[in-house]
Residue, then its C-alpha position, 0 to 999 in steps of 0.5 A: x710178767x717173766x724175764x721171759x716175756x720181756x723184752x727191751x725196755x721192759x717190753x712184753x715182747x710176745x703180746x706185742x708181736x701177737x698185736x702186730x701180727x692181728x692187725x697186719x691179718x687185718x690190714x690184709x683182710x681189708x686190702x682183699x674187702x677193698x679189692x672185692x668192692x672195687x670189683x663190684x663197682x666195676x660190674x656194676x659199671x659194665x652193667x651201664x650203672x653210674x658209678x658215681x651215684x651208686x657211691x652216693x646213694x651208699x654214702x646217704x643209706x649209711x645215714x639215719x633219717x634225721x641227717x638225711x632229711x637235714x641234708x635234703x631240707x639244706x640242699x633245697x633250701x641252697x638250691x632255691x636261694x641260687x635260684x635252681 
């Protein structure tokens, strides 16, 4: 490493500055995705959509078919124990 690069505490001053400056890009990028998903859900409220459900079936697509299936074998299973 130069003397150049160093800098306090033998620190590469330069790699961190460029790590500091990719992730605040990236934090920036996902502030815009979230604001852009936050929108969509908006439209699809004013379309007479539940917001609420279409977060859930979200939630269960990002699941494989084994966890899936799980969850719907457990919750069957909790809602006939309880009676429902």
């Amino acid at each position: 490493m130069t003397a150049a690069k160093k800098g306090s505490g033998g620190v590469d001053a330069g790699r961190l500055k460029s790590l500091i400056q990719r992730i605040e890009k990236l934090e920036e990028e996902k502030a815009n995705i979230a604001n852009d998903i936050k929108e969509v859900y908006s439209e699809a409220k004013s379309a007479g959509y539940d917001v609420k459900i279409l977060r859930q079936v979200i939630r269960i697509r990002k699941m494989d078919k084994a966890d899936r299936d799980e969850m719907d074998e457990l919750l069957d299973l909790y809602l006939n124990a309880i009676g429902e």
